[in-house]
C-alpha positions in Angstrom: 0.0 0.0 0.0 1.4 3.4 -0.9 0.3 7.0 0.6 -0.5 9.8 -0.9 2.4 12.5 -1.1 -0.3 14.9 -0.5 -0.8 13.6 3.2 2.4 14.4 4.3 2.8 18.1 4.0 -0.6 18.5 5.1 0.5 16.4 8.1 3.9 18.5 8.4 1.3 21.4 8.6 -1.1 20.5 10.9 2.0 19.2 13.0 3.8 22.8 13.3 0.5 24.8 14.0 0.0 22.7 17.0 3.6 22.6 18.3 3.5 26.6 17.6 3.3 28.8 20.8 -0.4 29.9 21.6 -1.1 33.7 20.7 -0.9 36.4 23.5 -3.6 36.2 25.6 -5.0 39.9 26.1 -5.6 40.7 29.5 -8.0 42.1 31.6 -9.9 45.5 30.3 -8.0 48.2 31.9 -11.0 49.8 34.5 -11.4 53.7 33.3 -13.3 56.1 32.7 -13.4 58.0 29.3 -14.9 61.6 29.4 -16.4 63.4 26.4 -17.1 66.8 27.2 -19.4 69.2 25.1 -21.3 72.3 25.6 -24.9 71.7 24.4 -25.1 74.8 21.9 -21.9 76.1 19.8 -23.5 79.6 19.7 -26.2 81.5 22.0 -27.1 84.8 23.2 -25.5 86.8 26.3 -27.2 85.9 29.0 -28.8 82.9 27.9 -28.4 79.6 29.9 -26.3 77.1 28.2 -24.8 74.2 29.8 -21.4 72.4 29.7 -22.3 68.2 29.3 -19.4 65.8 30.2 -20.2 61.9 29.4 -18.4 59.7 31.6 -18.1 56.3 30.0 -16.8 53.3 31.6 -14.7 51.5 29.9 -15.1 48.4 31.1 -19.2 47.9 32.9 -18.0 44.7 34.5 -16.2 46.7 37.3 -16.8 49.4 39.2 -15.0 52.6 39.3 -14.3 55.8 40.7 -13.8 58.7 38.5 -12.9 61.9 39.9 -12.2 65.2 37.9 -11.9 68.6 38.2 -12.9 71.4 35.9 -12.2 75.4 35.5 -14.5 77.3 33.5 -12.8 80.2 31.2 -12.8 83.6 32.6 -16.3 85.1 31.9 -18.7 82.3 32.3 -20.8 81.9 35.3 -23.0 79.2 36.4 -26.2 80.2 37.0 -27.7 77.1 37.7 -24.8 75.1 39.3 -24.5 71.9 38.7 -25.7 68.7 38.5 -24.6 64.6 37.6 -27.1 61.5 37.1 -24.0 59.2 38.3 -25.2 57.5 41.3 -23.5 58.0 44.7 -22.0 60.8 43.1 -20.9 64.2 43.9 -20.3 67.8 41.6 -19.2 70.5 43.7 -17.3 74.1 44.1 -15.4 72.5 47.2 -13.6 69.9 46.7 -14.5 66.8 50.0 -12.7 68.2 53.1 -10.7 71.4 52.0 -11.4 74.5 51.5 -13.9 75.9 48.6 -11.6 77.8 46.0 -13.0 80.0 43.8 -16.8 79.5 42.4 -15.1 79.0 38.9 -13.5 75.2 39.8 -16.0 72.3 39.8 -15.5 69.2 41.6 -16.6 65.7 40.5 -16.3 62.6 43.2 -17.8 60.1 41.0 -19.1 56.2 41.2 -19.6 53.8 38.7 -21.1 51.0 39.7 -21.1 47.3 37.8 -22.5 47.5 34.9 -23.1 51.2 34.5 -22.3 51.9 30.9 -22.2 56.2 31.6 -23.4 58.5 33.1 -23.8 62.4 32.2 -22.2 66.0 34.6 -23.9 68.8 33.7 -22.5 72.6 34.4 -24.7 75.3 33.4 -23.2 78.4 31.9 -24.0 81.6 31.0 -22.4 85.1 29.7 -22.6 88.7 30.7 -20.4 89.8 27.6 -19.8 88.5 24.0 -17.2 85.9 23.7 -15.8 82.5 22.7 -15.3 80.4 25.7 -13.4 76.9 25.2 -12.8 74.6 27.7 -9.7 71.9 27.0 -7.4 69.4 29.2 -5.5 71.6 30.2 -8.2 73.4 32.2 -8.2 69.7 34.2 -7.2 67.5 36.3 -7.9 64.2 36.8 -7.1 60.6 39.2 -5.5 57.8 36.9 -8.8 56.7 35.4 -10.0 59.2 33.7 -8.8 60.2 30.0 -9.5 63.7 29.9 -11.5 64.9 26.3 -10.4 66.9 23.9 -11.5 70.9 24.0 -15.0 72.1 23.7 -16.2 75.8 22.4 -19.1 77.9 22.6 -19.6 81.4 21.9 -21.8 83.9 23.6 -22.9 87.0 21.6 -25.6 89.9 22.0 -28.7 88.7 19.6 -29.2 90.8 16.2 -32.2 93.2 16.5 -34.1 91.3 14.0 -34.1 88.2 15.5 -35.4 89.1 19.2 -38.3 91.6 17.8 -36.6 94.7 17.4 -37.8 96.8 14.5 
C-alpha cells in the first residue's frame, strides 16, 4: 500500500501549527473612565443659559470605578444654575471633599460607577454677561489615573441681532 504524497505536507502542517506557541492572551480590560465633554449649543445669546455636558463612559461595565475630575470654567462664564450629575452615589461641587472651597469657577466631580453602568452624564450650566468664545480643553483639568481627559469644547456667547429678538 502506498500513501499519498499529499498527506504528508498536510501532516507537516497541521504538526507545526500545534507545536507553535499559543497567541498572547490579552488581559483584563484596563477599568477607566473616558470623558467626552461638550457644551450643548456652539452659539447662543448673552445671558442665555447654556450648559457644559461631560459623558463619563466606563470603559469596562464589568467593574466598578471611581472617577474623579476637576474642571475650570474660562474667565467670563458663570454658572447660574450650578451643577448637576445622574452618576449615582455621586458628587459635583465648588469644594472639593474636606478642603477649602476655592474659587466659584472650579467644579469638583467625586464620581461612582457602579457594575455595569455603561455612563453617566455631569452637567454645568453656563451663561455670559459679555460676547465671547469660551473653550474649555485638558489643560483646564485634572484628573485621578482613570479618567482620560477629552479633547477641547467651544461655545460662543454673543448679543442677539435686533431682528431676531423683535426689534424693529
Amino acid at each position: 500500500m502506498r500513501r499519498s504524497r499529499l498527506l504528508c505536507p498536510l501532516f507537516a502542517a497541521a504538526l507545526t501549527a500545534s507545536l507553535a506557541p499559543a497567541p498572547a492572551q490579552a488581559g483584563p480590560l484596563p477599568v477607566a473612565a473616558t470623558l467626552v465633554a461638550q457644551y450643548n449649543a456652539t452659539a447662543a445669546a448673552v445671558n442665555s443659559v447654556r450648559a457644559l455636558v461631560y459623558t463619563l463612559y466606563n470603559t469596562n461595565p464589568t467593574s466598578t470605578i471611581s472617577p474623579y475630575f476637576e474642571v475650570t470654567m474660562p474667565p467670563g462664564l458663570s454658572n447660574p444654575s450650578g451643577a448637576s450629575t445622574t452618576c449615582p452615589l455621586s458628587d459635583i461641587s465648588t469644594s472639593p471633599s474636606g478642603r477649602t472651597a476655592l474659587p466659584y469657577t472650579t467644579w469638583y466631580f467625586d464620581g461612582y460607577m457602579s457594575t455595569g453602568t455603561i455612563s453617566c452624564t455631569v452637567t454645568i450650566t453656563v451663561t455670559s454677561a459679555t460676547e465671547g468664545t469660551f473653550t474649555t480643553c485638558p489643560a483646564d483639568m485634572g484628573s485621578n489615573y482613570n479618567v482620560t481627559t477629552p479633547s477641547c469644547t467651544s461655545i460662543r456667547f454673543a448679543v442677539a441681532h435686533p431682528a431676531r429678538n423683535g426689534a424693529q
